[in-house]
Structures are given as structure tokens and as C-alpha cells.
N, CA and C atoms as a LAMMPS dump frame, in Angstrom:
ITEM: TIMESTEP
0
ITEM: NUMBER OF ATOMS
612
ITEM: BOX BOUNDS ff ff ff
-5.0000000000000000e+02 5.0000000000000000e+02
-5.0000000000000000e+02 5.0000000000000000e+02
-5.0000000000000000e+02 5.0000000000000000e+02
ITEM: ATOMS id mol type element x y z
1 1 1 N 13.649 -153.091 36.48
2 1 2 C 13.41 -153.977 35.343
3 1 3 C 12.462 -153.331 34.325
4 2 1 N 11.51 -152.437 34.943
5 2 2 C 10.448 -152.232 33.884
6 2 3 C 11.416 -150.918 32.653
7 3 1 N 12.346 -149.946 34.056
8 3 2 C 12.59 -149.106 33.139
9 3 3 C 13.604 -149.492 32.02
10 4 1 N 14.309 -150.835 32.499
11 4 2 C 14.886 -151.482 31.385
12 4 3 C 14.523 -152.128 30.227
13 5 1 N 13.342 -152.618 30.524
14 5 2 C 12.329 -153.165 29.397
15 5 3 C 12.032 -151.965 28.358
16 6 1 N 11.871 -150.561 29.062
17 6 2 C 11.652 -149.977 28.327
18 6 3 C 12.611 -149.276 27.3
19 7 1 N 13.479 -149.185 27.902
20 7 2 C 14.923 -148.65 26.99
21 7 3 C 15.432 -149.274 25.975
22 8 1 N 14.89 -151.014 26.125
23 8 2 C 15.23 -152.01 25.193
24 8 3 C 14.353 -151.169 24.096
25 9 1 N 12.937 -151.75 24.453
26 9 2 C 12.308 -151.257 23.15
27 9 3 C 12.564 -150.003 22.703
28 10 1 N 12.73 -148.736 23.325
29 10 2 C 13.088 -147.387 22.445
30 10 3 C 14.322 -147.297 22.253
31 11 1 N 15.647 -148.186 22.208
32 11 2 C 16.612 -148.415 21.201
33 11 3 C 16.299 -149.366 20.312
34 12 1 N 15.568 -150.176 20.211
35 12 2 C 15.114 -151.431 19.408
36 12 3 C 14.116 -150.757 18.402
37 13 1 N 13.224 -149.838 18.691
38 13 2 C 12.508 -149.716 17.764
39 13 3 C 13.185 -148.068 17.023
40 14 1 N 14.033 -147.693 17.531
41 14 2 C 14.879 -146.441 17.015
42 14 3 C 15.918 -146.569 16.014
43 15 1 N 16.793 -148.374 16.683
44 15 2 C 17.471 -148.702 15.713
45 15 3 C 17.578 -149.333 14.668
46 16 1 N 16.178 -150.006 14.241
47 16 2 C 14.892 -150.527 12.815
48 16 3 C 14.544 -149.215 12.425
49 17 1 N 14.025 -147.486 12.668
50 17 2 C 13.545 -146.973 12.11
51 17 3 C 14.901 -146.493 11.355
52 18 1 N 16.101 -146.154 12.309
53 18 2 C 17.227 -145.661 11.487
54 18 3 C 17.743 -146.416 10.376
55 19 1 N 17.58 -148.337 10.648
56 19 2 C 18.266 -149.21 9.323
57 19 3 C 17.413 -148.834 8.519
58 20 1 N 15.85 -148.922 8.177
59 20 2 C 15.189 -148.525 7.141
60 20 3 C 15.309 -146.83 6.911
61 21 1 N 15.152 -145.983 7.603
62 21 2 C 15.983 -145.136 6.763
63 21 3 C 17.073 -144.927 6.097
64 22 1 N 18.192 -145.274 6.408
65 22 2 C 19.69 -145.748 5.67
66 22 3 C 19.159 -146.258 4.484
67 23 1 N 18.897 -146.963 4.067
68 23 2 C 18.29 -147.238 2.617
69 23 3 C 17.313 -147.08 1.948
70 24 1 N 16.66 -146.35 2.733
71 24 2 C 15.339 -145.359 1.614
72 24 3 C 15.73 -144.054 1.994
73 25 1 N 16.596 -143.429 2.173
74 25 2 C 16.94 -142.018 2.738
75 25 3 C 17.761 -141.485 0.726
76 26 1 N 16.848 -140.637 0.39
77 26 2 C 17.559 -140.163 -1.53
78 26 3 C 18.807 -139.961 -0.863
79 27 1 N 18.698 -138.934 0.18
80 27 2 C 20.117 -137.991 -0.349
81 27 3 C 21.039 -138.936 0.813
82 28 1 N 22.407 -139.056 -0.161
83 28 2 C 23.359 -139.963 0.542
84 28 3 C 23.924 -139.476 1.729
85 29 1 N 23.77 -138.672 1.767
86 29 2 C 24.144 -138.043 3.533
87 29 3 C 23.205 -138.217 4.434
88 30 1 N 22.249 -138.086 4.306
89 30 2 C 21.165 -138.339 4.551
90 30 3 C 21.186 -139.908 5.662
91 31 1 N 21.983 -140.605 4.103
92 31 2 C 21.73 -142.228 5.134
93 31 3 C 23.141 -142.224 6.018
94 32 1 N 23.924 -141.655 5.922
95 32 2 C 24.915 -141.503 6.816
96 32 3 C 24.556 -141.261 7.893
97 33 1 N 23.987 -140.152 8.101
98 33 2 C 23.791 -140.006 9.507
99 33 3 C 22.763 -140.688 10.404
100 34 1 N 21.898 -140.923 9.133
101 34 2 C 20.897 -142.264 9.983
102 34 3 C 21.784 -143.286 10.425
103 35 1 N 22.648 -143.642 9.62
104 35 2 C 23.573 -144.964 9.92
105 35 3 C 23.985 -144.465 11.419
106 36 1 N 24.529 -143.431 11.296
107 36 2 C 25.659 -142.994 12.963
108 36 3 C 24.635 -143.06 14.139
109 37 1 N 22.807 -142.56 13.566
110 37 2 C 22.318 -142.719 14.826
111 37 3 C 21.812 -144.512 14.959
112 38 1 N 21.814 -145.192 14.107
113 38 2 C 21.706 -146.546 14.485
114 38 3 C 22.804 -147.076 15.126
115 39 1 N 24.571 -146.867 14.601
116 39 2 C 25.102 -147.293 15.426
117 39 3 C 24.951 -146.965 17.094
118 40 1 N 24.618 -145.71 17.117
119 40 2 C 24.337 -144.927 18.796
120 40 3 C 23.327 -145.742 18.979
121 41 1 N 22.09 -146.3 18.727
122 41 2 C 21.338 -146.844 19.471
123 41 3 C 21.759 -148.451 19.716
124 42 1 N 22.52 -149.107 18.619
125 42 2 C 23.185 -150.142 18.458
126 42 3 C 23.884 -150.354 19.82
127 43 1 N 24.849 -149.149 20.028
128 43 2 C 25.524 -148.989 21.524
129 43 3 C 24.931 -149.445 22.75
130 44 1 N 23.32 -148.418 22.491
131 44 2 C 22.467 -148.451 23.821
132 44 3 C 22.08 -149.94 24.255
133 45 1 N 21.972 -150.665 22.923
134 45 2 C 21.733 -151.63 23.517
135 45 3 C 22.372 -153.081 23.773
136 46 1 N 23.797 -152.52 23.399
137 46 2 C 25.123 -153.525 24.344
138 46 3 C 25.137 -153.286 25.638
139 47 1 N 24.924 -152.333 25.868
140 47 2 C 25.071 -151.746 27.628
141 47 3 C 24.028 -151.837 28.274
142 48 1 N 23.13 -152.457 27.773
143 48 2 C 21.376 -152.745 28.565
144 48 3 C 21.802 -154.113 28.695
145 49 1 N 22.903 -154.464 27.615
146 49 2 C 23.16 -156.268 27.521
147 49 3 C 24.484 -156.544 28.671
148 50 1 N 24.862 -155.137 29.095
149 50 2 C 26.506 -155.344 30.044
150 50 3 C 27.868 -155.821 29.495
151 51 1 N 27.679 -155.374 27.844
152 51 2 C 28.497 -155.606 27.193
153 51 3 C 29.184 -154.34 26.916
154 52 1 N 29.675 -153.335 27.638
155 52 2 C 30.428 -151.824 27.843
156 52 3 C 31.337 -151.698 26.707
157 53 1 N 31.972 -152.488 26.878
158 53 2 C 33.281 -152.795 25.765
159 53 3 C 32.68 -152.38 24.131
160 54 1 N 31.977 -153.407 23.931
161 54 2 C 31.66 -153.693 22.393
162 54 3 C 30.933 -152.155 22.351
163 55 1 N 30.093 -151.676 23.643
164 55 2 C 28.899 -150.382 22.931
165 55 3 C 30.248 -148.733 23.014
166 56 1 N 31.108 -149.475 23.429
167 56 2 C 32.67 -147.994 23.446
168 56 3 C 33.225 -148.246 21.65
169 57 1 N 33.208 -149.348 21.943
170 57 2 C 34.084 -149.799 20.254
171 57 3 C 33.562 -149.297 19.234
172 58 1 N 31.392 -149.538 19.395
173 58 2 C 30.781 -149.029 18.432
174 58 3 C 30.796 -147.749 18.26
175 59 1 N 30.836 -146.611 19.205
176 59 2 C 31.05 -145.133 19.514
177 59 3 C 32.252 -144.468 19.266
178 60 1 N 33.29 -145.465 19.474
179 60 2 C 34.594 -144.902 19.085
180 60 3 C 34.821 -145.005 17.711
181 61 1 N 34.886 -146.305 17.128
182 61 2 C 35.579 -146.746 15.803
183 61 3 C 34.59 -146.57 14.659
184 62 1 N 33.32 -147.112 15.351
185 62 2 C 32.521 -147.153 13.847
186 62 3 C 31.648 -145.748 13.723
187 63 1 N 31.128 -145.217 14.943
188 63 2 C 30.604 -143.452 14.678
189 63 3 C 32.169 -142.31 14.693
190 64 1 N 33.15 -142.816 15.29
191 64 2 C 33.965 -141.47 15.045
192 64 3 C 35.517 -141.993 14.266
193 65 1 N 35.311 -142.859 14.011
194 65 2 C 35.789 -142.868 12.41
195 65 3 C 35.477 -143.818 11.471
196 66 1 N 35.194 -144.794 11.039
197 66 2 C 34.217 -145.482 9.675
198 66 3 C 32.649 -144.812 9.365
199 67 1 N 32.269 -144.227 10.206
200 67 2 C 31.148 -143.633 9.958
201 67 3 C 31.38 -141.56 8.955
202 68 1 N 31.84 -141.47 9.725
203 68 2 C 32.553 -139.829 9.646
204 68 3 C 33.161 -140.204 8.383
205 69 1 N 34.144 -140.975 8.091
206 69 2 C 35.097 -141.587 6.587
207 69 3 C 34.028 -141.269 5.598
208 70 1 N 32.591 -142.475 6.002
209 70 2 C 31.551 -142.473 4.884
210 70 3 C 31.368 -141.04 4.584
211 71 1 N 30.777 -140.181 5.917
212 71 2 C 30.341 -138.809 5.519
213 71 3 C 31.431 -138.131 4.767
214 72 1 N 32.135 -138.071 4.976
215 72 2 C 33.623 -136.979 3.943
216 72 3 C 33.861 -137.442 2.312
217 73 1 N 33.603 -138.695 2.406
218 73 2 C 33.739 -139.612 0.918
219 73 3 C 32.491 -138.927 0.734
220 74 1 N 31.318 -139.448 0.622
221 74 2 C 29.982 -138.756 0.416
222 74 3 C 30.042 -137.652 -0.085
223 75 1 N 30.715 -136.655 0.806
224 75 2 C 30.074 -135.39 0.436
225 75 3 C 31.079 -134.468 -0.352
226 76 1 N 32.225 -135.041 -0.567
227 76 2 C 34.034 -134.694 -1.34
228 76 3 C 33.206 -135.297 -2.46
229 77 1 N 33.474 -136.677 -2.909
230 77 2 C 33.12 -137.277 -4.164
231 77 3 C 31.592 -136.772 -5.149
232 78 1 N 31.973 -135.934 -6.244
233 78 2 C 30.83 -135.969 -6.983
234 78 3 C 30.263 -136.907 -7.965
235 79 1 N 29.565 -137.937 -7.287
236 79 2 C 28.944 -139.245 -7.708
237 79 3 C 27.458 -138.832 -8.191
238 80 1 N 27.158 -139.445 -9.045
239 80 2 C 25.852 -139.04 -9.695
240 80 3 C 24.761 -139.771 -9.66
241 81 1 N 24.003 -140.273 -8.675
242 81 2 C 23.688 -141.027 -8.314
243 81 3 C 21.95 -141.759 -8.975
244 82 1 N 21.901 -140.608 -9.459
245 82 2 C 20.565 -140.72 -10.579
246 82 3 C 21.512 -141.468 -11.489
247 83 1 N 22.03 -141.778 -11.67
248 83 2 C 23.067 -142.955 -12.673
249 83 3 C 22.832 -144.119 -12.317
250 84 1 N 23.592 -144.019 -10.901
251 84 2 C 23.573 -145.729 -10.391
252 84 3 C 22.358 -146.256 -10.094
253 85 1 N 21.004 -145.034 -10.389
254 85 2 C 19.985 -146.146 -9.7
255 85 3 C 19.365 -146.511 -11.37
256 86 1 N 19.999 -145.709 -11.916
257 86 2 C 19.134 -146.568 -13.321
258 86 3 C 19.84 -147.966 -13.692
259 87 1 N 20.213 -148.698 -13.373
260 87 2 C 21.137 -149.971 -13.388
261 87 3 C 20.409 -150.89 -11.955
262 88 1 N 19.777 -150.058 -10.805
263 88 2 C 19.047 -150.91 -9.898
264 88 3 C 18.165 -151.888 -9.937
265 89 1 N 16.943 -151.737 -11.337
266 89 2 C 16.018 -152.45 -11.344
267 89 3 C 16.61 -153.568 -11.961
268 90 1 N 17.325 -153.562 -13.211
269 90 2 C 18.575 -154.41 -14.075
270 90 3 C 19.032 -155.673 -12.672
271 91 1 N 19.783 -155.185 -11.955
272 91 2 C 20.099 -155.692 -10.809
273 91 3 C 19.319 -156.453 -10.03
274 92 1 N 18.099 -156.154 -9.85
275 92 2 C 17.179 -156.623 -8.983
276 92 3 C 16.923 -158.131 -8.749
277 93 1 N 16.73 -158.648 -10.188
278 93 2 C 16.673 -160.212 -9.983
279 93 3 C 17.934 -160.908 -9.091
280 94 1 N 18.882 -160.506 -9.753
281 94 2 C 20.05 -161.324 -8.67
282 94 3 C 20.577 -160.47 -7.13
283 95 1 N 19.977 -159.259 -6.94
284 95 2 C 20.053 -159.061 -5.787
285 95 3 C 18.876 -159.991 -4.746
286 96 1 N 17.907 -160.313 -5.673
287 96 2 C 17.025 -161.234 -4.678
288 96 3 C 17.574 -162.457 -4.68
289 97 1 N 18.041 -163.003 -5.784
290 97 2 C 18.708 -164.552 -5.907
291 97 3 C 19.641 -164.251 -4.682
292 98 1 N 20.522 -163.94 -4.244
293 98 2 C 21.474 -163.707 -3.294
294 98 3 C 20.898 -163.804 -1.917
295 99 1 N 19.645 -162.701 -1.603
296 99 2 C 19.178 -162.831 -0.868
297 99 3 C 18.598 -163.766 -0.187
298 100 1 N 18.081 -164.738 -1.218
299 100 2 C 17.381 -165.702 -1.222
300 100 3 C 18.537 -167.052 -0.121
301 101 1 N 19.683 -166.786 -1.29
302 101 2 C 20.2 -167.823 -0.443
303 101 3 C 20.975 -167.346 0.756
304 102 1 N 21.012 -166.006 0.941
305 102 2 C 21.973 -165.907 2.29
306 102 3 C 20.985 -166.356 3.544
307 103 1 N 19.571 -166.296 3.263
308 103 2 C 18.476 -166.4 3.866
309 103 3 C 18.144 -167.648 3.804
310 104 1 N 18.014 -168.358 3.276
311 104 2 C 18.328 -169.766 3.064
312 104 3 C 19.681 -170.287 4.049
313 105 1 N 21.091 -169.706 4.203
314 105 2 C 21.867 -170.114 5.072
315 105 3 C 21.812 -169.877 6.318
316 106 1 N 21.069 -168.779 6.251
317 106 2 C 20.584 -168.424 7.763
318 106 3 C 19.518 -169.534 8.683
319 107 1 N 18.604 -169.794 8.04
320 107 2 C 17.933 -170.748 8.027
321 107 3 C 18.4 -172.22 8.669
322 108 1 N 19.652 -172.536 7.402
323 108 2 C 20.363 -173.4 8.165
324 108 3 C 20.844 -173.814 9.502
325 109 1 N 21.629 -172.306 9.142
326 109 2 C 22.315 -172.323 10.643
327 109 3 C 21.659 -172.53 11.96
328 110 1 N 20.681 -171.696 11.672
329 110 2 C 19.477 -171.642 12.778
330 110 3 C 19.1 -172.368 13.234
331 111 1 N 18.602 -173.586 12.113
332 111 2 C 17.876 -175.354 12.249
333 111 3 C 18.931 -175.815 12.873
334 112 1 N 20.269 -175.748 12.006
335 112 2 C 21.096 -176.946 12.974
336 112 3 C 21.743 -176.725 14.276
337 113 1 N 21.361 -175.191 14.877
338 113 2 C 21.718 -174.866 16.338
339 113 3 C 20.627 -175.518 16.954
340 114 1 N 19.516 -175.458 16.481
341 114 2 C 18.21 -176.179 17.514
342 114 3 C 18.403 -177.211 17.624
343 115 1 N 18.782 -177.9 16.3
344 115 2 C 18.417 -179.499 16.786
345 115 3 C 19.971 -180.381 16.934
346 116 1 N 20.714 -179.495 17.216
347 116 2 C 22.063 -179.529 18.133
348 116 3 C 21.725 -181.038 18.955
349 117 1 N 22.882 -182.252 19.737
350 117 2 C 22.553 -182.319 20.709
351 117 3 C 23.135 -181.677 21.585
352 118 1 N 24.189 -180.962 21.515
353 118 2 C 24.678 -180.388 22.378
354 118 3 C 24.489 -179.179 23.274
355 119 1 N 23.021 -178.751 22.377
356 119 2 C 22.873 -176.929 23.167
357 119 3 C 22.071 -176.952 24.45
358 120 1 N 21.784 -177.948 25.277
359 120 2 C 21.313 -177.76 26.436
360 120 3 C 22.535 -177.73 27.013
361 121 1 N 23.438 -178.34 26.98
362 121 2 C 24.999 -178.676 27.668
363 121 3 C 25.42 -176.793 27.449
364 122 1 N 25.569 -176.553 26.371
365 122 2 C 26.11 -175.266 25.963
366 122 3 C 25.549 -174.632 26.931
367 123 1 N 23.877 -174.453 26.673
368 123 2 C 23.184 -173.151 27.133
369 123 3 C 22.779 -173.612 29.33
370 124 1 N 23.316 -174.476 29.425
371 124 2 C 23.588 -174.72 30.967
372 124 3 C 25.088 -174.186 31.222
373 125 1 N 26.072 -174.02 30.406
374 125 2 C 26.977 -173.709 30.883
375 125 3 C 27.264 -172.889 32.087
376 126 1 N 28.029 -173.362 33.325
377 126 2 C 28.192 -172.232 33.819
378 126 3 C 28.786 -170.906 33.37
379 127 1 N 28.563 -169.498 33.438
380 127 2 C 29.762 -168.707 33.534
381 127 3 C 29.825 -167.356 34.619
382 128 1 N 30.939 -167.353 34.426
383 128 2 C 31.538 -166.855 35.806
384 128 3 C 30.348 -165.574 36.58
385 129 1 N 30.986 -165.012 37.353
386 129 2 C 30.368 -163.969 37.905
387 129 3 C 30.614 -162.251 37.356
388 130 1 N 29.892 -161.803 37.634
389 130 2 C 30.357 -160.495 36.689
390 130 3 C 30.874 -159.38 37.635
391 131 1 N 31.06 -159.824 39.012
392 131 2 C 32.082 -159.299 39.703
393 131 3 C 33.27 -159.744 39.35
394 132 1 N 33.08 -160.98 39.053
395 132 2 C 35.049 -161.638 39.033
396 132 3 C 35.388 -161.398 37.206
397 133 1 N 34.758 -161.862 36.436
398 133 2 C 35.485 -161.408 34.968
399 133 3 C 34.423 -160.162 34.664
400 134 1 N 35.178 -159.2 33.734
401 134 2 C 34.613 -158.064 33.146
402 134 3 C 34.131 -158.802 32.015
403 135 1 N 33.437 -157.588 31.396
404 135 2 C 33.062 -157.924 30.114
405 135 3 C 34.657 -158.133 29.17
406 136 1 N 35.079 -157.138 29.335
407 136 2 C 36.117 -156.816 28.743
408 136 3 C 37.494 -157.658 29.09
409 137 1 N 37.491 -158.509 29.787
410 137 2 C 38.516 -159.748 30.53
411 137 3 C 37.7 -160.926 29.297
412 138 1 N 36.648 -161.335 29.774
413 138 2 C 35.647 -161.811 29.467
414 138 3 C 36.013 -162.246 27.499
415 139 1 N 35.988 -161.06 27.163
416 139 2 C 36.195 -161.427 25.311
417 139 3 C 37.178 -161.044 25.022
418 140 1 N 38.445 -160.752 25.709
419 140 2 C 39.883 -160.56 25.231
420 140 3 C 40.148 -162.296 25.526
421 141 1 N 39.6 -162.998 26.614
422 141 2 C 40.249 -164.562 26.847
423 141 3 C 39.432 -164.77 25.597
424 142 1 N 38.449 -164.879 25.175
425 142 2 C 37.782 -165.61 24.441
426 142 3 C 38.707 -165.486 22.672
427 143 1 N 38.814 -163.784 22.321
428 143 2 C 39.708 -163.736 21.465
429 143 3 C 40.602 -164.377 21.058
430 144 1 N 41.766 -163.562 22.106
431 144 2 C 43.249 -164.269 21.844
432 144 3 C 43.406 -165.607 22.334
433 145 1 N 42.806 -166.408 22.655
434 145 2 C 42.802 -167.803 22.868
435 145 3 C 42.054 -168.705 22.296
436 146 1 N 40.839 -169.028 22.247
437 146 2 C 40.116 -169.661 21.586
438 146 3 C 39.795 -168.817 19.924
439 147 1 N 40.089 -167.88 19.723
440 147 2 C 39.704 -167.569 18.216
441 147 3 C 40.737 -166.239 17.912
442 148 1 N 42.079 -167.077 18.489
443 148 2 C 43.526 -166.234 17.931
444 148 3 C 43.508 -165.943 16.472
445 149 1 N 43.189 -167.615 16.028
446 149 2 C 43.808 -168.018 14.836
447 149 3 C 42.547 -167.214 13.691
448 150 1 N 41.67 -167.003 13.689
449 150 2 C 40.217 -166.157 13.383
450 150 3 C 40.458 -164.91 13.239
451 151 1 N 41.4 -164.641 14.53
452 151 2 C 41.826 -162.751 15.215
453 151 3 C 42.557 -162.402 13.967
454 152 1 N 43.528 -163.159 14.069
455 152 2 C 44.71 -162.938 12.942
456 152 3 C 44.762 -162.815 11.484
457 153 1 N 43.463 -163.928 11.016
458 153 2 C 42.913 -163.954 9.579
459 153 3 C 41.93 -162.959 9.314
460 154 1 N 41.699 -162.657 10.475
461 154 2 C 41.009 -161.375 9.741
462 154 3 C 41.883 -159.792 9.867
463 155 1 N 42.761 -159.772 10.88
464 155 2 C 43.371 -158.862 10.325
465 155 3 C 44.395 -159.034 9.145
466 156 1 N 44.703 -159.897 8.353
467 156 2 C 45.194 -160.123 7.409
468 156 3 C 44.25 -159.847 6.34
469 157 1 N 43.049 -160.133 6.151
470 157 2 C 41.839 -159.911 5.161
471 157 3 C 42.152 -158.258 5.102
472 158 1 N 41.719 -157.483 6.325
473 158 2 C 41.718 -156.278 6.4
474 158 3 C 42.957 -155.673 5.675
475 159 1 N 44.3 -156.313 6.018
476 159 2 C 45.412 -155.597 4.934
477 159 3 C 45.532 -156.016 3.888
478 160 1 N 44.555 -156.933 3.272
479 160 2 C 44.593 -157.183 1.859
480 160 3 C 44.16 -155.851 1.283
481 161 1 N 42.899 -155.631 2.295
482 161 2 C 41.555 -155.024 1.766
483 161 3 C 42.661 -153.639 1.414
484 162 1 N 43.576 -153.099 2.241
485 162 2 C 43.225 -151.907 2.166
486 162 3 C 44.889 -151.832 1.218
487 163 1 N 45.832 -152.887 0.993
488 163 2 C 46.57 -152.692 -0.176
489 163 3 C 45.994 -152.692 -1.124
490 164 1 N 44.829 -153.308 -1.95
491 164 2 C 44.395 -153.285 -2.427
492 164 3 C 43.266 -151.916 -3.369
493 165 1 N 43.259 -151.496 -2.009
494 165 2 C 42.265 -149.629 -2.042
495 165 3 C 43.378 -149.104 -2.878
496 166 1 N 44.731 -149.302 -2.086
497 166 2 C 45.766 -148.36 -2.514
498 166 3 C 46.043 -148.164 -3.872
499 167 1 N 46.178 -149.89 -4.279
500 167 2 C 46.566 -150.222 -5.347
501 167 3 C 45.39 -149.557 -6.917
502 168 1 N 44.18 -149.717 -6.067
503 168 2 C 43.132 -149.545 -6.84
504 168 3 C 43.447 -147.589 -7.435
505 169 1 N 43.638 -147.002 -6.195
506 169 2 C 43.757 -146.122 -6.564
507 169 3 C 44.664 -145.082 -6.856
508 170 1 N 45.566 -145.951 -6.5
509 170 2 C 46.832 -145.354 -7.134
510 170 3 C 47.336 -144.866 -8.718
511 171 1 N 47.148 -144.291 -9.239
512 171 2 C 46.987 -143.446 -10.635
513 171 3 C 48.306 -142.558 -11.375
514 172 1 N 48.856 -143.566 -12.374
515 172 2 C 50.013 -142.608 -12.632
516 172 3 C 49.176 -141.856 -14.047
517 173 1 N 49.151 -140.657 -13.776
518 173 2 C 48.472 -140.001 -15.397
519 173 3 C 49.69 -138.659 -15.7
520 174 1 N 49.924 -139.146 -17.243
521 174 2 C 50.933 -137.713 -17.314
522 174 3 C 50.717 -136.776 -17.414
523 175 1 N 51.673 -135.359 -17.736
524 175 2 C 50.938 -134.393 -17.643
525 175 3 C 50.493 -134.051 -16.437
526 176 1 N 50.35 -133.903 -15.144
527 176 2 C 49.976 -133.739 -13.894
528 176 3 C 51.552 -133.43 -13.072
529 177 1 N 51.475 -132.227 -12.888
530 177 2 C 52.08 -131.462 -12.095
531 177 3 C 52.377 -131.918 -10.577
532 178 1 N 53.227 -132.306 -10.203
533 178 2 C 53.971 -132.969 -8.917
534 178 3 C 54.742 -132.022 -7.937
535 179 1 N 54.522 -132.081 -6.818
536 179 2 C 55.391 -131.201 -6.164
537 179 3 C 56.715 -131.782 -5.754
538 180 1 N 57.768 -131.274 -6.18
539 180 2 C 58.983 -131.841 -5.608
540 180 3 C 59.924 -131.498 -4.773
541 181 1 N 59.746 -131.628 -3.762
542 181 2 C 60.762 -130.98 -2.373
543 181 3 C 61.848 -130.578 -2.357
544 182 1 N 62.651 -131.772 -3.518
545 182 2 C 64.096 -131.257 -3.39
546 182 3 C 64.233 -130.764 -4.617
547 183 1 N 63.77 -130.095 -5.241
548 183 2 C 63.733 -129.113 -6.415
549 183 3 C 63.781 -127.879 -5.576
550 184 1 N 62.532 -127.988 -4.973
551 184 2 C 62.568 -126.315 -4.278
552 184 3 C 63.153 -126.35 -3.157
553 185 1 N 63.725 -127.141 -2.566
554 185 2 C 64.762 -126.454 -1.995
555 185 3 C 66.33 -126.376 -2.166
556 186 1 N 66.606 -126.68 -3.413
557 186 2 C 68.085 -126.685 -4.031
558 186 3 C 67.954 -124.964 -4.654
559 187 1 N 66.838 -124.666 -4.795
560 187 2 C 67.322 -123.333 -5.835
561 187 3 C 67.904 -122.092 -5.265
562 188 1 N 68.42 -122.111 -5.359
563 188 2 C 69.291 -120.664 -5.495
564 188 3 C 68.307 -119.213 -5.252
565 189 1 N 68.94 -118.456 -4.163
566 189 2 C 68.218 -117.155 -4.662
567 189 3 C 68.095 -116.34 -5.834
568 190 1 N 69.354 -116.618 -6.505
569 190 2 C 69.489 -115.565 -7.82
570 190 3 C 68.782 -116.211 -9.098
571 191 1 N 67.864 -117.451 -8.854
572 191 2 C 67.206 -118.089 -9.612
573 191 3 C 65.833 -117.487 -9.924
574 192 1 N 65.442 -117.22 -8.119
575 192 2 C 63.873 -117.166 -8.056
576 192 3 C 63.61 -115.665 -7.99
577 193 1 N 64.636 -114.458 -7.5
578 193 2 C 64.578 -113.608 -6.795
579 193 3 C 64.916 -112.278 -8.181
580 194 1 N 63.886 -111.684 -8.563
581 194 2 C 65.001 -110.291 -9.595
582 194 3 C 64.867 -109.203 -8.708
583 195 1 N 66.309 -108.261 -8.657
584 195 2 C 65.569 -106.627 -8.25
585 195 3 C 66.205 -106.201 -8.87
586 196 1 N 64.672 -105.238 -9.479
587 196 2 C 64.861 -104.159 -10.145
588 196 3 C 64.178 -102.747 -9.671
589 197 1 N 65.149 -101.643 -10.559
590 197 2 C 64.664 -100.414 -10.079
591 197 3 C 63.924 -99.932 -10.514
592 198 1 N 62.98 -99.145 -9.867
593 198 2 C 61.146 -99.057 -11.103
594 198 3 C 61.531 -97.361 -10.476
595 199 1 N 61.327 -96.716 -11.697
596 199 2 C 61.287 -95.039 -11.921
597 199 3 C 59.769 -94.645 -11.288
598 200 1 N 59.82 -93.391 -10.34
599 200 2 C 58.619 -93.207 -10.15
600 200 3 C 57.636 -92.688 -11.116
601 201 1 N 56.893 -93.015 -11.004
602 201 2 C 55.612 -93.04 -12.19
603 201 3 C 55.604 -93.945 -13.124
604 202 1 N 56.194 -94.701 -13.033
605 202 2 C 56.475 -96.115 -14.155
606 202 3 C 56.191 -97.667 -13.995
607 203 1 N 55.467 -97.9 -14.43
608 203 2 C 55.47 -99.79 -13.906
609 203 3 C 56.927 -100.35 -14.368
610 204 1 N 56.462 -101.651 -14.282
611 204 2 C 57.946 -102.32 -14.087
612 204 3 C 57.959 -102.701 -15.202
């Protein structure tokens, strides 16, 4: 127990130093990789919680590919970023107004879980044994059954999101040179190909 106590806190206090670096880190790569080591400590501490599943998902999907994505966009795209921060302070008032109220809903939520009558009933619940359901048994029932209909709307959000990327960036500009497959491979040798006879000592 103690050495678990302790692992909590040195992923807990590893994965607060990495979120505040991610956003005070200048150079944008920089917060990338802080991000990848917060998700890694993020991991450490699903699996201190016996939640295996969710700390594989975070290691697989979000450090070795949504994380890696960020780094390649980052460091491909020449974004100028002494630009976008002169428009930050401009911003500032309604980035706090926002804040204000997402923090404010949080709040809510919070109050009306406490004064619930129902959360002693909830938080007595039995549940099972962790020999008999896995973790991973465990939140696939919970998923596809009780929050199918949730499962589904959000993968629908997600293919909005990303027709939408497409659409965004999809770019017809003229003038821009296209490669066309069946051009080059209809042509003819006697199209592409000359021989000629070059005299010695003579260019062609």
C-alpha cells in the first residue's frame, strides 16, 4: 500500500507538472511532447486504479497516434506563431468569460451530485468481483448497453468532424500541376523516347 501511495503521487504530481508545461512550453513541440509524457503518466495512473484497458487505449491511440499526428502537423506546418499570440491578450476577456462559466457548470454538477438523494444507494452499490468481470468485460457491458445510444452519437460527431477536415481542406486552385496515371501510361514509346546518333567529339 505504501509503495502504491507513492506511485500515485509521482504520477500525480508528474502529470500537473507536464499539463502546465503544455501551455507555457514557447516552442510548440515542446508542448507536444510534454503532452505525450502526461498522457504516459495519465496511463500510470489508470493501472494504480485497475483500469488496464483505458491506461492501453491511452498508450496506444492517444501517444502513438493523436499525439505523434500533433507532432508531424507541428513541425511540417510553418505557422508563425509570434502572430497568433498577438491576438491573445485581445482574446483574453472572453477566454475568462467562458471559463468562468464552464466552472460555474462544474460547480453545478458537483452540488447536485452531493445533494443527490440517491448517491448513498449509488455509492453502496454492489459490484462484482474483479476475479469474475475484467475491467475490460466490465466497460464494454457498460458501453454497448447502457450508453449504446451515446457510443453511436459520438461516433457520428467524429465523422462529421473529420468530413468536414476534408471538406475544409480540400482546395481546387488552378494552375497546379496534377499527376495523371492514365496519361502516363497510355504513351507510346515513340512519344517519350528519341535516338540519336552523337559523332564523337560532339554534343548532341
Amino acid at each position: 500500500m505504501i509503495l502504491q501511495g507513492i506511485a500515485f503521487y509521482v504520477f500525480a504530481a508528474l502529470l500537473v507538472a507536464s499539463g502546465v508545461m503544455v501551455i507555457s512550453a514557447r516552442n510548440p513541440v515542446h508542448s507536444v511532447l510534454f503532452l505525450i509524457l502526461a498522457f504516459f503518466q495519465a496511463a500510470g495512473l489508470c493501472l494504480l486504479m485497475g483500469a488496464e484497458f483505458i491506461a492501453m487505449i491511452l498508450v496506444i491511440v492517444y501517444v502513438g497516434a493523436v499525439a505523434v499526428l500533433f507532432l508531424f502537423v507541428v513541425m511540417m506546418l510553418d505557422i508563425n506563431f509570434r502572430e497568433l499570440r498577438k491576438g491573445a491578450m485581445e482574446a483574453l476577456p472572453l477566454g475568462a468569460l467562458v471559463g468562468l462559466i464552464l466552472l460555474a457548470e462544474l460547480a453545478a454538477v458537483l452540488g447536485g451530485w452531493i445533494v443527490a438523494p440517491n448517491v448513498a444507494a449509488i455509492a453502496g452499490a454492489p459490484t462484482p468481483a474483479i476475479d469474475q468481470v475484467s475491467n475490460t468485460q466490465a466497460l464494454g457491458r457498460l458501453m454497448y448497453t447502457q450508453y449504446v445510444y451515446l457510443f453511436q452519437a459520438s461516433g457520428i460527431v467524429l465523422l462529421i468532424a473529420m468530413i468536414g477536415a476534408i471538406v475544409l481542406t480540400l482546395r481546387h486552385r488552378p494552375g497546379v500541376r496534377k499527376q495523371n496515371i492514365g496519361a502516363q501510361i497510355s504513351r507510346r514509346r515513340e512519344e517519350v523516347v528519341a535516338i540519336r546518333k552523337v559523332t564523337t567529339g560532339e554534343g548532341v
